[in-house]
C-alpha positions as CSV (number, residue, x, y, z in Angstrom):
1,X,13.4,-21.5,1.3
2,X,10.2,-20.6,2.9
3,X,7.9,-18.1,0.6
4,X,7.6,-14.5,1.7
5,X,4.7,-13.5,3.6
6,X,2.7,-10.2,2.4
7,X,0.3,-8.9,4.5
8,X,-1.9,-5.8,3.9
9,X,-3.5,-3.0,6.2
10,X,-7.1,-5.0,5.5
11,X,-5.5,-8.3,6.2
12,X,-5.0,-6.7,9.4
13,X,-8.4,-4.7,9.9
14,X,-10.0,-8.1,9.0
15,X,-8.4,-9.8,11.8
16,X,-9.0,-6.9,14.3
17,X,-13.1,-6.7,13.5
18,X,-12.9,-10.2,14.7
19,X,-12.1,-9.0,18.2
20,X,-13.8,-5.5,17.8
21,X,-17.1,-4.5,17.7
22,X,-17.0,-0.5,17.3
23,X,-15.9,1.6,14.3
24,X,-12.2,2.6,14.6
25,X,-9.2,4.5,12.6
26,X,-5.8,4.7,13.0
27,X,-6.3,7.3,16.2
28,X,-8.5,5.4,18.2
29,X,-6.9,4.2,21.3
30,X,-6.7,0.5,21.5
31,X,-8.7,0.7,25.1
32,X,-11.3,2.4,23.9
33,X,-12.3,0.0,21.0
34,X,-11.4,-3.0,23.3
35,X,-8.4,-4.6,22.5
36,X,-6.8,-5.5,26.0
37,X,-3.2,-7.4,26.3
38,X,-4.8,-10.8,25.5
39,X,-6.8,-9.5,22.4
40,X,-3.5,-7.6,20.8
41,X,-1.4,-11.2,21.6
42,X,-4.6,-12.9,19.5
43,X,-4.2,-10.9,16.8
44,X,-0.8,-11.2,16.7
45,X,-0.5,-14.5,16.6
46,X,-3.0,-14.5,13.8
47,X,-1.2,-12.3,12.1
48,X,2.5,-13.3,12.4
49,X,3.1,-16.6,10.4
50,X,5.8,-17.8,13.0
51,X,4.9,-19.7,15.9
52,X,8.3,-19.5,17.7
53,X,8.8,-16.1,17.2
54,X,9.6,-13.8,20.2
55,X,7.1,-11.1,21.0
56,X,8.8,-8.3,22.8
57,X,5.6,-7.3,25.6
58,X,7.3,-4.7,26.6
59,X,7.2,-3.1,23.1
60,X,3.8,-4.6,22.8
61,X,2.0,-2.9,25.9
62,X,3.8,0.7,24.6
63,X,1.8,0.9,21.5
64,X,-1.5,2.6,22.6
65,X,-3.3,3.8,19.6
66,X,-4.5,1.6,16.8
67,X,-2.4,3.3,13.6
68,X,0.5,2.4,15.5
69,X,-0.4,-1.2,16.6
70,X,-1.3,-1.8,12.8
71,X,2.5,0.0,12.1
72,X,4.0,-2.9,14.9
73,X,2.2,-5.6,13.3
74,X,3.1,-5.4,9.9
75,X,6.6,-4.6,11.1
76,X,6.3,-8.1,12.9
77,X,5.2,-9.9,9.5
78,X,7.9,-8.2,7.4
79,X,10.7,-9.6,9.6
């Protein structure tokens, strides 16, 4: 059996100030600090330990401020 996978709100931040160059917080909008459609699908796939694991894009391109990206990610990694 595989071992779980914890991940924490600065494993997350880590990864994002590798594609973000501005300050942020949970209420920033995810346009305004940069992260585009490509970026967020980056991070994701740096932050979700399962390649073959389905990414719903609809869900995805929904999520508009950071606080709640950050929420869908962990969510992803918990599964």
């Amino acid at each position: 059996m595989e071992p779980a996978v914890q991940i924490f709100a600065e494993d997350i931040d880590a990864t994002i100030r590798r594609f973000v160059r501005v300050p942020f917080t949970d209420a920033s909008t995810l346009a305004e600090i940069g992260l585009d459609s490509l970026t967020t699908l980056r991070v994701v796939a740096e932050l979700v330990p399962d390649p073959d694991r389905e990414i719903d894009l609809a869900e995805l391109a929904d999520l508009k401020t950071l606080g709640r990206f950050r929420a869908w990610v962990a969510g992803q990694v918990a599964r």
